[in-house]
N, C-alpha and C positions, 0 to 999 in steps of 0.2 A: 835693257839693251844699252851696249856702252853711247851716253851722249855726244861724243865724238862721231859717229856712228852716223846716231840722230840728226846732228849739229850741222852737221855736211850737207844728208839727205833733204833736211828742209831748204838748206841756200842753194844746192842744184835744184830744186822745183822752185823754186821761186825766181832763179837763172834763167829758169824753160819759160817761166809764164812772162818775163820782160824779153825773153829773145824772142818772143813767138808777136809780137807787136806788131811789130813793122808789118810783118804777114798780114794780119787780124787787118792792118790799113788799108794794104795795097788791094783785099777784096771791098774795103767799104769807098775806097775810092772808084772801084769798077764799077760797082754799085749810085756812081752818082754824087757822093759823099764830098764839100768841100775841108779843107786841112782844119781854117776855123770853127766851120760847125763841127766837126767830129770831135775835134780837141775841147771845144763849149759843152760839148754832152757828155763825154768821158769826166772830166771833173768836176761836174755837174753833180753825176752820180756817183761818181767818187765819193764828193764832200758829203752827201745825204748819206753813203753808208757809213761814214769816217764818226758822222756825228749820234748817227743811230748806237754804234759802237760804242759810243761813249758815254753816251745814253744808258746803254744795256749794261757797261761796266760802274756805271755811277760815278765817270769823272766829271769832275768841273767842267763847265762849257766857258767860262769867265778865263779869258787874261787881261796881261796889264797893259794897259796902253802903248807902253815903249815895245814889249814884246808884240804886239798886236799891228804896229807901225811896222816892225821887223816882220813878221809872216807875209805883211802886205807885201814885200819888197820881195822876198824871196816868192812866194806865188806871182802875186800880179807881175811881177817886172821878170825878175831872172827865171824862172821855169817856166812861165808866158813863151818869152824868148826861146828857151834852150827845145820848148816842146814846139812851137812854130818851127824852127830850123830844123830840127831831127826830122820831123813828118814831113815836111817839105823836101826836103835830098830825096825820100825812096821815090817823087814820084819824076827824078831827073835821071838817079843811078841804084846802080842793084840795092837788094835790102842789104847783102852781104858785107858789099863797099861800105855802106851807108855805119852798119854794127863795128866795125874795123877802125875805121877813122873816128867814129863817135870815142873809142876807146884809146884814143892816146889823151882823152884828158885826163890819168896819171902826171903827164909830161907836164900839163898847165899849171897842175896843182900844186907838185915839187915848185915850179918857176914860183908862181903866187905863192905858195907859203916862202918861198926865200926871202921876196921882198916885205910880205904883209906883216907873216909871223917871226922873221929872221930866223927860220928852223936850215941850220946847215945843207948845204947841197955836198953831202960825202961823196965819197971816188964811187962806190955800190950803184949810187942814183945815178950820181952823170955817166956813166956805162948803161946803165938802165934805160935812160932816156933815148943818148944817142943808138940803144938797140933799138930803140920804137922807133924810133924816126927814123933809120933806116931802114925798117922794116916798113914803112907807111910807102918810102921811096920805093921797093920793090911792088908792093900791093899796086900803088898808081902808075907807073913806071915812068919812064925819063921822057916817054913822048906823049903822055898821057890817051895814046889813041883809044879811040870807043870809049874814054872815060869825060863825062856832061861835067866842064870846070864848075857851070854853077850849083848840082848838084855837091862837088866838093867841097866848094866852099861854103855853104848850108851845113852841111854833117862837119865839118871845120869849127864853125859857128856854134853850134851845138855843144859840142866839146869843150870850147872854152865858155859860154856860160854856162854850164852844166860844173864846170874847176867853180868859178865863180859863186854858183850857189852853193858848195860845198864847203869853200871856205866862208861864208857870210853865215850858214847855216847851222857850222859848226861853236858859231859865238848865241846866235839868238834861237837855238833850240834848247839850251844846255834851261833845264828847269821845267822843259815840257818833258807829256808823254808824248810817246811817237805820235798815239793816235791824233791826240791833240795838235800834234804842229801841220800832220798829213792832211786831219781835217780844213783848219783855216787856209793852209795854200793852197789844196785843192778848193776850195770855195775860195781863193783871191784870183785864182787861176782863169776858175768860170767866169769872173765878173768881166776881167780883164781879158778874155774872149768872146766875149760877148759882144765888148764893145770893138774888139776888132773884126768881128762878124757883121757887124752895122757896118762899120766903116767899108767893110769890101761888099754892100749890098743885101746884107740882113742875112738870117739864118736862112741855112739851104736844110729841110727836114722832108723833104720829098724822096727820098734814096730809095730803094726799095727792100724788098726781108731781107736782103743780102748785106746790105749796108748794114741795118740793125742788127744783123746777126751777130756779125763783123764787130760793132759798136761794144755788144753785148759781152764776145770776148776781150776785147780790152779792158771792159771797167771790172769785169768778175777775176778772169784768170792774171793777166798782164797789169791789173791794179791793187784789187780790193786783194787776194791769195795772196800774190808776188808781194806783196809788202809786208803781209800779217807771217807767211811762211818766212822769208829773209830776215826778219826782228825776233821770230821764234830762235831762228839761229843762231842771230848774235849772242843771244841771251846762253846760247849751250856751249858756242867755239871762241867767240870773242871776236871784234870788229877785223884785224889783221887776216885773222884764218878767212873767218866771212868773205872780207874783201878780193881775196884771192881765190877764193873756191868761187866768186861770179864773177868771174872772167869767163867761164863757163855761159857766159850767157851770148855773146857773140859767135861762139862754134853752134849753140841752137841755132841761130839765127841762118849761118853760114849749112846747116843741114838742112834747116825746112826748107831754107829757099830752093835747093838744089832738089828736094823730094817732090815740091809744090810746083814751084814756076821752070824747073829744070836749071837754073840759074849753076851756072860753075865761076869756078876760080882758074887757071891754067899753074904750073909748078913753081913758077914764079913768087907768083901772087899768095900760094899757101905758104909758100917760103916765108914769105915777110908778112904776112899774118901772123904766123908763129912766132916772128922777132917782135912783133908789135903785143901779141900777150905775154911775151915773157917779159919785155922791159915792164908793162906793167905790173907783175905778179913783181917783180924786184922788188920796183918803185914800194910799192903797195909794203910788200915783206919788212920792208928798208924802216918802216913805220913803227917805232915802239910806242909811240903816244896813243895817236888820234888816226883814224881810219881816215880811206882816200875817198870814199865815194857816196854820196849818199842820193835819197830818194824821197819825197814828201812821204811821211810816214816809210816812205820810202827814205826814212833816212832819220837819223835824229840822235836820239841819245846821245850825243856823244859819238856820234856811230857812222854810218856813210849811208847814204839812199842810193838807191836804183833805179828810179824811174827815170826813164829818158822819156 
């Protein structure tokens, strides 16, 4: 079968199992489920499959200090943050809003790499950008009514450390294997939820099958698949194409919600949703070097990650 083909087919299923997240939440939240504990179990088991993996592949479990300093920062600190703030919005504003806004960090990234990496901002990107953002303005609109401001600014938050760990990520992953770097952030991830689980009154594990259930889809389909599927990818279309065929993961997102919770958009708001994945898809396009987005394991090589 032509890998092209292939190369697509794996990064839309792996698009489907991160856009279907937010969903997998908002049941483990009904279910009783706090944001910290859920996010402390989901990379919990994450890290134990990440390392069984590696395990089963016969990589090295050893890095080196400096790099091992560096995963702390991007788990523990920056995807800590980026996963606290993303799960936190769906339970202020729609999952849809939430998927939308999470994705103008293209927009962060271009800005950050201008300053960090001095990588030109061409006429393509700043057209690209200012399409997002004003597409983000039609999505929210001008009076923000029925739209929860701190719900916005959580998925806001999001975005920019999720730019954040993509540029940081893109310097201290270079020499790992994906699985290798997915594994220790997801276990820096867990620790450093853990202790933010203490801090807001210790682990909540009392949810019930529903929450587990819930739980169960995020770490198998929306972690462990969604990462291993989307690195299958890269490896057949190359980080660019990649990057631009999951964009595709926020129209998931924008259809479960509306199949599941009944949740809609009004013509508006699909209007400038659509402005907001195309300046990404530019943005993203605009890219001959280095990919825009990455993911623990969800991200690496060289490559971009996908976990939010």
């Amino acid at each position: 079968m032509n890998p092209l083909i292939v190369g697509v087919s794996y990064v839309v299923l792996s698009a489907a199992g991160f856009g279907v997240m937010s969903i997998f939440a908002v049941y483990a939240y009904g279910a009783g489920a706090t944001v910290s504990s859920l996010l402390f179990l989901r990379f919990l088991f994450a890290a134990l499959i990440f390392f069984a993996l590696m395990a089963w592949r016969k990589q090295p479990l050893r890095v080196g200090k400096r790099q091992l300093m560096g995963l702390f920062v991007l788990g523990g600190v920056l995807y800590t943050m980026q996963s606290l703030s993303f799960f936190s919005s769906v339970q202020y504003i729609s999952t849809s809003l939430a998927a939308l806004v999470l994705y103008t960090f293209p927009v962060f990234v271009a800005i950050l790499s201008y300053f960090v990496d001095k990588e030109a901002l061409g006429f393509k990107t700043v057209v690209a950008m200012l399409l997002s953002l004003a597409g983000m303005g039609l999505v929210l609109g001008l009076s923000f009514d029925g739209v929860d401001p701190v719900g916005v600014l959580l998925a806001f938050g999001a975005a920019l450390f999720y730019s954040v760990y993509i540029i940081v990520g893109n310097r201290i992953g270079k020499g790992l294997s994906a699985y290798a770097t997915s594994a220790y952030v997801s276990l820096f991830a867990a620790l450093s939820l853990f202790g933010v689980s203490q801090a807001q009154g210790g682990l909540s594990l009392t949810f019930d099958a529903q929450g587990w259930w819930a739980l169960a889809g995020i770490v198998v389909f929306s972690t462990v698949l969604a990462i291993g599927l989307f690195f299958r990818g890269l490896q057949l279309i190359g980080s660019t194409k990649a990057s631009v065929v999951s964009t595709a993961e926020p129209v998931v997102t924008i259809l479960c919600s509306a199949a599941v919770f009944g949740e809609t958009l009004g013509w508006m708001q699909l209007l400038g949703g659509c402005a907001v994945l195309a300046g990404a898809v530019l943005i993203v396009s605009g890219k001959d070097k280095e990919p825009v987005k990455q993911k623990p394991a969800e991200q690496q090589p060289a490559a971009h990650s996908t976990m939010p």
